[in-house]
Structures are given as C-alpha cells and as structure tokens.
C-alpha positions as CSV (number, residue, x, y, z in Angstrom):
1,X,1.6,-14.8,0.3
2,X,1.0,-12.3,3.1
3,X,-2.5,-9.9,3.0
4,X,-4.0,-8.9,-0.1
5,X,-3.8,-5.1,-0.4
6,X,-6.9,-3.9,-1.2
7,X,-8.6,-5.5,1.6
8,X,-5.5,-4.4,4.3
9,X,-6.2,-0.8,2.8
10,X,-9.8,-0.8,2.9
11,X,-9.6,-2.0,6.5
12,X,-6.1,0.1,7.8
13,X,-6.6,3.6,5.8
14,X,-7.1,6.7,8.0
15,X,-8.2,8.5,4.9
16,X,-11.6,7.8,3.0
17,X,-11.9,4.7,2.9
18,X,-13.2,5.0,-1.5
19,X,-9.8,6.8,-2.3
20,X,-8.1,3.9,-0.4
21,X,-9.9,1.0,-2.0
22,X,-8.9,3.1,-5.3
23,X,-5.6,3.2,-4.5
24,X,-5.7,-0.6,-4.0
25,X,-7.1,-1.1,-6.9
26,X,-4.4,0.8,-9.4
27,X,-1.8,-1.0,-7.5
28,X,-3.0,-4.1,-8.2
29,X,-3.7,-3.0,-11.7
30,X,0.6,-2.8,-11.5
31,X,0.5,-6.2,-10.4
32,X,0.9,-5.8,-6.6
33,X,-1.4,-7.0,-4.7
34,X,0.1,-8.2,-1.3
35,X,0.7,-5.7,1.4
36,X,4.0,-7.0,2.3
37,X,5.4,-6.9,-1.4
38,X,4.5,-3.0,-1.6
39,X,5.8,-2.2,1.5
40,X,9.4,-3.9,0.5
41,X,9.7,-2.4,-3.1
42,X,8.9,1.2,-1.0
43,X,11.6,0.4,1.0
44,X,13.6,-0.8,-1.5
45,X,13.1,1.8,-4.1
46,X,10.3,4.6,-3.4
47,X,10.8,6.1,-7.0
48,X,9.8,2.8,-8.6
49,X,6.2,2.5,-6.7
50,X,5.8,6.4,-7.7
51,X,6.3,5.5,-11.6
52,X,3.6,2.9,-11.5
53,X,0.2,3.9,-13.6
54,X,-2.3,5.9,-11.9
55,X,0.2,6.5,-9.1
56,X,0.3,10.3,-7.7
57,X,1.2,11.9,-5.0
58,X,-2.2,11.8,-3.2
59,X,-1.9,7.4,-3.7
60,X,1.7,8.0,-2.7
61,X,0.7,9.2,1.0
62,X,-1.7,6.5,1.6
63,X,1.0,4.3,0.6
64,X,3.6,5.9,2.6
65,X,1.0,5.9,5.7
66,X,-0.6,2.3,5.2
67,X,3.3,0.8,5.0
68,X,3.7,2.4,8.4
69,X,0.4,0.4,10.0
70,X,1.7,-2.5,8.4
71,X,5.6,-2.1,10.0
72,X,4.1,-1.1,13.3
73,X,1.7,-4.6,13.2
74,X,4.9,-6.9,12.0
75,X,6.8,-5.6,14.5
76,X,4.4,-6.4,17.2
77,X,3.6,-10.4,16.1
78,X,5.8,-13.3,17.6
C-alpha cells in the first residue's frame, strides 16, 4: 500500500491546506485512500474520479495538481 492520501494532501497541496484535507477526506469517504490508487484511476478514467460523492470541480483541481507532485516524486525515486 503506497501513501495514505489525506496525509500526502495535507502535506503536498499548494492550495489551503483545510480544503485539501477536505478533499481527502470525501475521497476516502469513496473508498480511496492511497495516493497511488487515485492517481492511476485519474489516469485511467478521469470521468470516474469526477462522479465520485462530493467530488466537484474545485476537488477536481487539487486532484489533478496533487497527482502531478506525486508523478514528479515517482519519477525521481530509484
């Protein structure tokens, strides 16, 4: 299991830092709650993450953004 995702938003988010622990929280409300899992069903499908409860546009730009950090950091491990 990679990093859980409220605490990699809380700690990565360039926006307020509330909005992003909120946005952690609905997602794992939706039953993600790894980093790594979001970031592949964005890839995979972006629609699906969008239909999720409590899901907005707003949510859907700290997701995009926060998935970004988190492909920039993978990139850079061994």
């Amino acid at each position: 299991m990679g990093e859980d995702i409220q605490k990699y938003l809380e700690s990565h988010s360039t926006v307020h830092r509330e909005f992003a622990a909120r946005v952690g929280t609905q997602l794992a409300r939706n039953g993600i709650d790894d980093i790594g899992q979001l970031c592949s069903l964005l890839a995979k499908n972006p629609e699906d993450v969008r239909r999720l409860r409590n899901i907005g546009v707003k949510s859907m730009s700290v997701i995009y953004n926060i998935c970004k950090v988190y492909q920039n950091e993978e990139r850079r491990r061994p």
